[in-house]
Structures are given as C-alpha cells and as structure tokens.
N, C-alpha and C positions, 0 to 999 in steps of 0.2 A: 832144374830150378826155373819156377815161375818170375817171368818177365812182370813188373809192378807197374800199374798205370801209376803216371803223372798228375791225374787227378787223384786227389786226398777229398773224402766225403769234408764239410765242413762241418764241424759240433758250434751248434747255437744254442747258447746259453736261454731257459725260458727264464725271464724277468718278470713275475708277480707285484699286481700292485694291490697291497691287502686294501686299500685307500677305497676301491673300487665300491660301486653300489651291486650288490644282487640281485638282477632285477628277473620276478616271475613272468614269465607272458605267457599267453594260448595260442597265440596266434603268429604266424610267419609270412612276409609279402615278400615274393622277389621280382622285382623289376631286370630284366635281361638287357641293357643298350647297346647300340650299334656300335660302340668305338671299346668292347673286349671286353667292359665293364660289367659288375653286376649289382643293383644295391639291396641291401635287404634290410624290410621293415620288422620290427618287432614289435607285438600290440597284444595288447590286457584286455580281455572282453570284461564287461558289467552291463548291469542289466537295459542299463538307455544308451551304451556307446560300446566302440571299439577304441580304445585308447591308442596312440605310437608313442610311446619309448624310444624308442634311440633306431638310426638309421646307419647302417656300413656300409661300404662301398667297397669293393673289390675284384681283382681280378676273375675273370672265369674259371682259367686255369686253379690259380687257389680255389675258388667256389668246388668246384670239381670235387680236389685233393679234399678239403673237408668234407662234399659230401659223402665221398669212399671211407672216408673214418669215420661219419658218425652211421654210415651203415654196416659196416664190419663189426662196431658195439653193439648195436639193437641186433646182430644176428647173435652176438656172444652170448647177449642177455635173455635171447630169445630161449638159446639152448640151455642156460642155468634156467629159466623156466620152466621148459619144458622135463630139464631132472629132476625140477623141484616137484613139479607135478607128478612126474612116476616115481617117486620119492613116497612121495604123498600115498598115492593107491596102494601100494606094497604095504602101506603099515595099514592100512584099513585090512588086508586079507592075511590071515588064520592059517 
C-alpha cells in the first residue's frame, strides 16, 4: 500500500467574465523588471501608429508557466497542420 502525500493538488475553479472586451492585437512588448516582475504590452498596428491596449503585470514565474502552454499549443497546431497538409497531398495522388 502506497503511502499518500499530505499535499492534495488544489482544483481552482476558472471564473469567466463574458462582460469582457475581445481585444485583437499584432503586436506583443515585454518589459522584464528587476523586482521578479514582468509586464506585457499589447498593441494594434495601423497604418500611421502602433496602438496599446491594455498592459499586465505579472509574475516571471507565471510569465514562464503561460509561456510553456502557449507553446505546447502552437506545437499541437503545428502537427494538425502539418496532417492537414499530408492529408492534403494524398488526395491529389491517384
């Protein structure tokens, strides 16, 4: 019989706010500061400006964690591409 760690994972409820605005950008600034923090801009290009939208601040550490997940999907996506594509070739050949 397996001995159970003391720590229990915590389940955090994700809380949606549909209220929220959508906002598109092109563009991404990250400023790195000395005291752990990170903030990141978000900006609209058009043809006489770079616009900012909205600015977050957060930890490294988070910074990090999201950036591992939003690269683990672009690799997901990468590979439904890449079947899509040899998907693709196979029905062009006879």
């Amino acid at each position: 019989m397996k001995k159970q760690d003391n720590k229990e994972e915590k389940k955090v409820s994700l809380m949606t706010n549909p209220g929220l605005l959508n906002l598109f950008v092109d563009d991404l600034h990250i400023t790195m500061r000395n005291d752990g923090l990170a903030t990141l801009g978000f900006y609209s290009l058009s043809a006489d400006a770079s616009y900012e939208h909205v600015k977050i601040t957060t930890p490294v550490h988070r910074l990090r964690a999201m950036a591992d997940l939003i690269n683990s999907q672009l690799e997901k996506f990468d590979e439904r591409e890449g079947e899509a594509l040899s998907d693709d070739s196979k029905k062009g050949k006879k």
